[in-house]
C-alpha positions in Angstrom: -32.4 -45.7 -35.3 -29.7 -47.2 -33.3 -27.1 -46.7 -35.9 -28.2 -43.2 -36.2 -28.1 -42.8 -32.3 -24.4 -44.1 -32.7 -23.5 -41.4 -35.2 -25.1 -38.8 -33.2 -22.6 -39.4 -30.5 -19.5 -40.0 -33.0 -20.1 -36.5 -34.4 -21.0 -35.1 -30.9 -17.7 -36.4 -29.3 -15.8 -35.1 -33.0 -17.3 -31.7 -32.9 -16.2 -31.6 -28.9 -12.4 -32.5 -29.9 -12.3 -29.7 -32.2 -13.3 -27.4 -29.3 -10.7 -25.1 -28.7 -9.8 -26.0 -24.5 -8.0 -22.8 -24.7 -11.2 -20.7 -25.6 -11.5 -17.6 -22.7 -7.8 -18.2 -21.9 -4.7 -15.8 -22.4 -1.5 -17.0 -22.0 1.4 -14.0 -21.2 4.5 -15.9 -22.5 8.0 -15.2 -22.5 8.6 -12.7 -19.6 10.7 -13.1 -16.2 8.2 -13.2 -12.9 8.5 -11.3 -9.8 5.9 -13.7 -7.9 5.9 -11.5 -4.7 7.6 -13.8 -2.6 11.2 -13.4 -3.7 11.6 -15.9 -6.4 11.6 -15.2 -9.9 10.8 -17.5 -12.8 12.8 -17.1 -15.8 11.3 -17.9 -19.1 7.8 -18.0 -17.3 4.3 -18.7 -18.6 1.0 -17.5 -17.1 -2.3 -18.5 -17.6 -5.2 -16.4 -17.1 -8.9 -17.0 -16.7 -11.9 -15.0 -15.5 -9.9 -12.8 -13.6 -7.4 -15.3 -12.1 -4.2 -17.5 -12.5 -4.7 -20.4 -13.2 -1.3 -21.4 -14.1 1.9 -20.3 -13.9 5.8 -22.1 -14.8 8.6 -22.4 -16.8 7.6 -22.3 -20.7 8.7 -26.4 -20.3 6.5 -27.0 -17.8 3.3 -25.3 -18.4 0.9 -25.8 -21.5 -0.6 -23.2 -23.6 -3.9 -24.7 -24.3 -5.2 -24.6 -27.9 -7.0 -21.5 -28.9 -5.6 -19.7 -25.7 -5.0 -15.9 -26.8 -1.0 -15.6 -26.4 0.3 -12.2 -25.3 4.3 -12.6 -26.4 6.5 -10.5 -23.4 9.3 -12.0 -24.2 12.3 -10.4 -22.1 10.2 -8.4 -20.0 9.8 -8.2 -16.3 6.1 -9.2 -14.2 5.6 -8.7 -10.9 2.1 -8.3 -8.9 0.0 -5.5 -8.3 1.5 -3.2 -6.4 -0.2 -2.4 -2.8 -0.1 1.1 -1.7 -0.6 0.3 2.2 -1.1 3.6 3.2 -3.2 5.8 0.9 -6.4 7.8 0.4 -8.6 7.9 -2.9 -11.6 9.3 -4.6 -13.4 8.3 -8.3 -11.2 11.6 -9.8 -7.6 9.4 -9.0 -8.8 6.0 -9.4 -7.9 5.4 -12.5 -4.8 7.3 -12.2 -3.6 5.1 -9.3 -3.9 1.8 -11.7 -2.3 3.7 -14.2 1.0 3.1 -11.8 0.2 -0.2 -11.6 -1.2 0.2 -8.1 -4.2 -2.4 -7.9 -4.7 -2.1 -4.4 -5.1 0.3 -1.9 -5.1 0.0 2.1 -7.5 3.5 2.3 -7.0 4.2 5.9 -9.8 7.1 6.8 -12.1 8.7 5.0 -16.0 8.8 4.5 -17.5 5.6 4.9 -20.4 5.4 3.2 -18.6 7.3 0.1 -15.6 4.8 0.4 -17.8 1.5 0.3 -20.3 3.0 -3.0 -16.5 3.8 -4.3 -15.4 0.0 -3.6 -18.3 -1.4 -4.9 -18.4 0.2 -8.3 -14.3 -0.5 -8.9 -15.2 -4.3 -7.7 -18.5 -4.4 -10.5 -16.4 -2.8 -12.9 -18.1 0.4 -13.1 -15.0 2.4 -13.4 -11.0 1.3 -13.6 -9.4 1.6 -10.3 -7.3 -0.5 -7.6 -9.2 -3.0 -5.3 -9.9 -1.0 -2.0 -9.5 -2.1 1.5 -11.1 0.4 3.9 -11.0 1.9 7.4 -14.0 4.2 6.9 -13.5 7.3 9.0 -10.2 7.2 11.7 -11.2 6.9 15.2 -9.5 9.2 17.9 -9.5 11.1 21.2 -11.0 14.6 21.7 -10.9 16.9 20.0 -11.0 15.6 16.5 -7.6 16.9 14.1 -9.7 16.6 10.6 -13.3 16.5 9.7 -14.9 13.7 9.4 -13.1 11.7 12.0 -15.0 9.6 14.8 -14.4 11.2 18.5 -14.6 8.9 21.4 -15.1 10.8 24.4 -14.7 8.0 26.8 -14.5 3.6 26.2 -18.2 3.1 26.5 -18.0 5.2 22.7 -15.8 2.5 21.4 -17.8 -0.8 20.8 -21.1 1.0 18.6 -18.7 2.8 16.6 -16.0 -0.4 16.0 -19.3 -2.0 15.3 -20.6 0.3 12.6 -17.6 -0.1 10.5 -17.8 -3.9 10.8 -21.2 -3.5 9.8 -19.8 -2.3 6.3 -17.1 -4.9 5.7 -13.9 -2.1 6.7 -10.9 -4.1 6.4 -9.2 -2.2 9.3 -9.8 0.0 11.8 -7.8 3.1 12.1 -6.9 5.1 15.4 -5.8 8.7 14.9 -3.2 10.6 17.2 -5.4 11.7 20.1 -6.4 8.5 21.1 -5.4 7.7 24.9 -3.9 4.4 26.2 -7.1 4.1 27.5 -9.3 4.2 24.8 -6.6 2.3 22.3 -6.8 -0.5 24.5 -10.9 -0.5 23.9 -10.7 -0.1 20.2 -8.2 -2.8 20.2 -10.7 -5.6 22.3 -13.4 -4.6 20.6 -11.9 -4.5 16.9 -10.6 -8.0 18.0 -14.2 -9.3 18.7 -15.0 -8.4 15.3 -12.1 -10.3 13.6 -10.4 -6.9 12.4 -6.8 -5.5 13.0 -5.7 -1.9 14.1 -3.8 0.2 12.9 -2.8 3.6 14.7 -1.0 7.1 13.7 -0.1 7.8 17.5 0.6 10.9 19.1 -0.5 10.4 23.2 0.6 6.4 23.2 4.0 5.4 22.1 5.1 2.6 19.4 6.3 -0.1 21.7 3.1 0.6 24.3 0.7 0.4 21.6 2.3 -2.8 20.1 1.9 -4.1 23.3 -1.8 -3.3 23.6 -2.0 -5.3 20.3 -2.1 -2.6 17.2 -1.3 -4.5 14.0 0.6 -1.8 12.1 2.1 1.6 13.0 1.9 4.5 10.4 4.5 7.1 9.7 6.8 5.5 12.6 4.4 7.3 14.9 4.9 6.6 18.0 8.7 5.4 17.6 10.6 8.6 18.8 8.3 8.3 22.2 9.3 5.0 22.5 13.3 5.8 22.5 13.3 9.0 24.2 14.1 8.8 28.7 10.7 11.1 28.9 8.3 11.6 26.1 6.3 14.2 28.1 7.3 17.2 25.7 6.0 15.3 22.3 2.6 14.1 23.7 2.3 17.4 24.7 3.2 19.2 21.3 0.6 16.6 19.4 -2.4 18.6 20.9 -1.9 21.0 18.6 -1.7 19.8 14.7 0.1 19.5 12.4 2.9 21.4 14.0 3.0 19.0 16.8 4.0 16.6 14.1 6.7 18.4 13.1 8.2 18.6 16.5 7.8 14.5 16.3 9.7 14.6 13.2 12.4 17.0 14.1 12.7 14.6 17.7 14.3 11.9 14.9 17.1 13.9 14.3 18.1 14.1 18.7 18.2 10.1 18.5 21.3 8.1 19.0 22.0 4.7 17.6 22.0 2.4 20.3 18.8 3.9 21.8 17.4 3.2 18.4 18.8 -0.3 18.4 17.1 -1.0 21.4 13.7 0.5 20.3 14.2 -1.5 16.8 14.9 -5.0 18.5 11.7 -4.6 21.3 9.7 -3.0 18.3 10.5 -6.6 15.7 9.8 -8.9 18.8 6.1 -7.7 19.5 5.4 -8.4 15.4 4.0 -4.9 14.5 4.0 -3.8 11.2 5.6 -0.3 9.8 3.8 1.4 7.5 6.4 4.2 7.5 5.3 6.6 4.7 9.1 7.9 3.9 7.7 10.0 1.6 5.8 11.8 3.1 8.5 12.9 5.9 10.8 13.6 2.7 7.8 15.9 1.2 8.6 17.9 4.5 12.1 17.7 4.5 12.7 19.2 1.4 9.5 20.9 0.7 11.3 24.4 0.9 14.2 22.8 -1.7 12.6 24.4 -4.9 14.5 21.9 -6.7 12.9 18.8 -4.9 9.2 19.2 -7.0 11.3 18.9 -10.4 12.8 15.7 -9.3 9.4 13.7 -8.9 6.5 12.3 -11.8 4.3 14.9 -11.7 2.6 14.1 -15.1 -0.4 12.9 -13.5 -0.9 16.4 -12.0 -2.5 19.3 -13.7 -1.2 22.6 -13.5 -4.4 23.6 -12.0 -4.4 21.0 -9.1 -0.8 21.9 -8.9 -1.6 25.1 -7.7 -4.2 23.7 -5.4 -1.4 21.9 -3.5 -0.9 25.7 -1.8 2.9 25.0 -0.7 2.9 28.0 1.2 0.3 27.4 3.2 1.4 24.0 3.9 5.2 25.3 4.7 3.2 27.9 7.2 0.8 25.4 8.9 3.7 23.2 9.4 6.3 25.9 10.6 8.9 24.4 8.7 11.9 26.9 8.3 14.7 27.3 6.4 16.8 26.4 10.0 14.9 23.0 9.6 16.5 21.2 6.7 19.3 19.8 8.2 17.7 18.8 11.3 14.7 17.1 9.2 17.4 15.9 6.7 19.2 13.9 9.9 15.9 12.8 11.2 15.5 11.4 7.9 18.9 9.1 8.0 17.8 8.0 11.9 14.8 6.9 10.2 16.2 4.6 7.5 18.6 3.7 10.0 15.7 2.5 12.7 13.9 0.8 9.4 17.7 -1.0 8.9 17.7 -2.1 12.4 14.2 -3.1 12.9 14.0 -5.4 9.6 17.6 -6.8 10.6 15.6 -8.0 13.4 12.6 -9.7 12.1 10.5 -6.3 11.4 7.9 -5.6 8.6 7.8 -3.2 6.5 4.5 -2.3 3.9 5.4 0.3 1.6 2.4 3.3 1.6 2.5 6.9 -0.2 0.0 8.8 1.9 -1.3 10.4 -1.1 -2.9 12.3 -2.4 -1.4 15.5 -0.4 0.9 18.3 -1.6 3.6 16.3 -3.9 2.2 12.8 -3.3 0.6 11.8 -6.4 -1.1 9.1 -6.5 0.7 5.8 -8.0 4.2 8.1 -8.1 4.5 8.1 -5.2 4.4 4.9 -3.9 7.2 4.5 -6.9 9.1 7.0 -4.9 8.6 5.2 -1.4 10.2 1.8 -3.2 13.1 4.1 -3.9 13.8 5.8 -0.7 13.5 2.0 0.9 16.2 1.2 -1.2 18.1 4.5 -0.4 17.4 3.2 3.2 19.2 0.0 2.7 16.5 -2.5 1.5 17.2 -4.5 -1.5 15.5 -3.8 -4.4 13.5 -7.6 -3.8 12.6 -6.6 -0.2 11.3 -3.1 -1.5 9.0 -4.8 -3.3 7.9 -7.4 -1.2 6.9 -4.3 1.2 4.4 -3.6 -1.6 3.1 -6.9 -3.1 3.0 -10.1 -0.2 4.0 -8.1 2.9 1.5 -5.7 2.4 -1.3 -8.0 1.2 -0.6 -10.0 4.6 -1.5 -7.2 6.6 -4.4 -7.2 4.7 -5.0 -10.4 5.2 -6.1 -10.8 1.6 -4.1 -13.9 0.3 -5.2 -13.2 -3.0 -3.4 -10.3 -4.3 0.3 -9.7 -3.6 1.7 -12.9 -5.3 1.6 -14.7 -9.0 0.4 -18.1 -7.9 -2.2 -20.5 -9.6 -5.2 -19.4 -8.1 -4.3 -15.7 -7.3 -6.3 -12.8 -9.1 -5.3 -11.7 -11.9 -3.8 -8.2 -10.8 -0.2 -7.7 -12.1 2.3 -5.7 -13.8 4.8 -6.0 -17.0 7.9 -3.7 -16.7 10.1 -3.1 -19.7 12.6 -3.7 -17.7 14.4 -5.4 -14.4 13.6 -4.3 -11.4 15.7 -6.1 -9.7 18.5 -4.7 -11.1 17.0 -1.1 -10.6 13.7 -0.2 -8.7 13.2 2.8 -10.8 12.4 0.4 -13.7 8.9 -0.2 -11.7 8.0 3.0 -13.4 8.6 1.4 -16.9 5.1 -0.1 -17.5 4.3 -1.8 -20.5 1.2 -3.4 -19.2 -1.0 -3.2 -16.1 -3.8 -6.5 -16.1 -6.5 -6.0 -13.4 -8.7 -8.1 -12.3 -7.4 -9.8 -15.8 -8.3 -6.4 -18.2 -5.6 -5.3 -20.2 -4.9 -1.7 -19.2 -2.2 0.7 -20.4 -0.8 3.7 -18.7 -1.5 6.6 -21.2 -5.1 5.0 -21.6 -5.9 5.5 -18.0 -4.6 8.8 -17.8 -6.6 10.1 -20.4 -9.6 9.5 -18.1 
């Protein structure tokens, strides 16, 4: 019996040898990887398991395991999941986001019980989309600018509501244009009690002010032209009335001289705010009336049906934009980038964000376009994309996604090309993995 015993175990320990280590493992061989941070590994190997990395090297340095499923990508280009840090979604442009290798989104204001039943079936699986990191619904001043929004007629309003989104697990909490110095200031002690940030499109506090107060990021540069002009009065003034207010905000770029900008750029870096600047969006309204400018961008995502939805007349009437307005929106465009310049020259970040879907944002394409116009701005092509991988999943405090590091998730994205060399070739997917699923772009967009 004890011999028998003996052979048990021989044949146990043989039969555990010939296990295959590998088994539940794929190894994506061959390719050159963006890892988020700036450095690139030539040659790389990455091992993933269960949704996550477990390693990642040089092909001399890191082991495919036996029995590992190899995916050859020789020559090609990985880089994370992109992070659109400024965008809005429903289940119909889930998928269609992903399919542009967005993984995550930064969803700042919407519905918040119809945002968390959304987050909770991408995170089980139930249907392909990007990881979402919500606000639930904007908080602001009276009267409200959109439905749906959360009015707070005086501080004593702010701690229930900041509480109620804690409640669900929001990721941020977002301050819309008619909230007072007064009530930011609440938001901003009370978010703080609850361990979350804030973030704020202003339009009665300026950029440096609200900084100041302690808001985490700044959307669409709002905020920034009050902060540079002698006497702001006029713009606070013209953001009671939306959205043409913020077209008199946009059109205030273009009046902007560089050393005032300078100025605003330097105090802006040194409180550590984010920009979220959502260039665009700003472009959208810049050249919305060029009947060229639609041609130029990836609508293929886009039926002809919601196409037509997008209503550009209505949207060129509600804004007021004339045809007197394009050169004066085309320099506040230019002081823009330059600000952007200045302000990263001077220890700034930057998270790259699409606000789509609206009229000509589409989602995923456009957050393609936003790397572009950062590098129209003067960005490398390296820091646009750091704006959208590890700078943007810092301000998400989420130090999971955003990189390619043993023990990140599994969320990135092979390029048939460098895009180093040119940022358009982040459009040139081969290969989106999420969450460690193989997806492919004409696959999603079936959906």
């Amino acid at each position: 019996m004890r011999i028998a015993g003996k052979l048990i175990g021989t044949f146990a320990l043989a039969l555990a040898a010939c296990r295959s280590p590998g088994k539940g493992t794929t190894a994506y061989v061959g390719a050159h990887v963006f890892d988020g941070t700036g450095a690139v590994i030539d040659s790389a190997v990455i091992l993933e398991s269960q949704g996550h990395v477990t390693a990642i090297g040089r092909a001399d340095s890191v082991e495919v395991p036996r029995g590992a499923t190899v995916v050859p990508v020789d020559g090609q280009w990985i880089i994370p999941g992109l992070i659109d840090g400024h965008a809005h979604a429903g289940e119909s442009n889930m998928a269609t986001y992903l399919s542009y290798g967005v993984t995550s989104v930064r969803h700042v204001g919407g519905d918040l019980d119809r945002l968390t039943t959304l987050r909770a079936r991408v995170s089980d699986d139930s249907i392909p989309g990007p990881r979402l990191y919500i606000s639930g619904e904007a908080l602001t001043g009276a009267p409200a600018v959109w439905p749906g929004q959360i009015v707070l007629k005086s501080p004593a309003d702010v701690a229930p509501a900041v509480a109620r989104l804690a409640a669900a697990g929001v990721s941020q909490i977002k301050l819309y244009t008619h909230t007072t110095r007064e009530l930011l200031n609440a938001v901003v002690l009370s978010a703080r009690r609850q361990g979350l940030p804030v973030t704020a499109h202003l339009g009665r506090v300026d950029a440096f002010t609200a900084a100041q107060l302690g808001v985490t990021s700044i959307e669409h540069l709002s905020g920034v032209v009050e902060a540079t002009v002698p006497d702001p009065a006029r713009f606070y003034a013209a953001h009671e009335h939306f959205p043409t207010g913020w077209m008199t905000f946009l059109r205030g770029w273009a009046g902007l001289d560089s050393a005032s900008l300078e100025k605003t750029a330097t105090e802006l870096a040194g409180t550590g705010v984010v920009m979220v600047p959502t260039l665009v969006q700003s472009e959208t309204y810049a050249r919305v009336l060029d009947t060229t400018y639609a041609q130029s961008l990836d609508l293929s995502a886009v039926s002809a049906a919601e196409q037509a939805e997008w209503n550009l007349p209505d949207l060129i009437a509600r804004y007021a934009i004339t045809p007197a307005d394009l050169p004066l929106l085309q320099r506040s465009r230019e002081k823009e980038d330059l600000f952007l310049r200045r302000f990263v020259a001077h220890g700034g970040k930057v998270v790259a964000g699409s606000d789509s879907p609206n009229q000509l944002l589409v989602p995923g394409a456009s957050l393609h376009e936003e790397l572009k116009l950062l590098v129209r701005a003067g960005f490398t092509s390296s820091q646009a994309l750091i704006s959208a991988t590890h700078t943007a999943a810092e301000l998400l405090r989420a130090d999971s996604i955003g990189v390619i590091r043993a023990g990140s998730v599994a969320d990135f994205v092979v390029l048939a090309a460098s895009p180093l060399e040119d940022i358009t070739n982040v459009r040139r997917i081969a290969m989106i993995v999420a969450r460690g699923h193989q997806r492919f772009p004409e696959e999603l967009r079936k959906r």
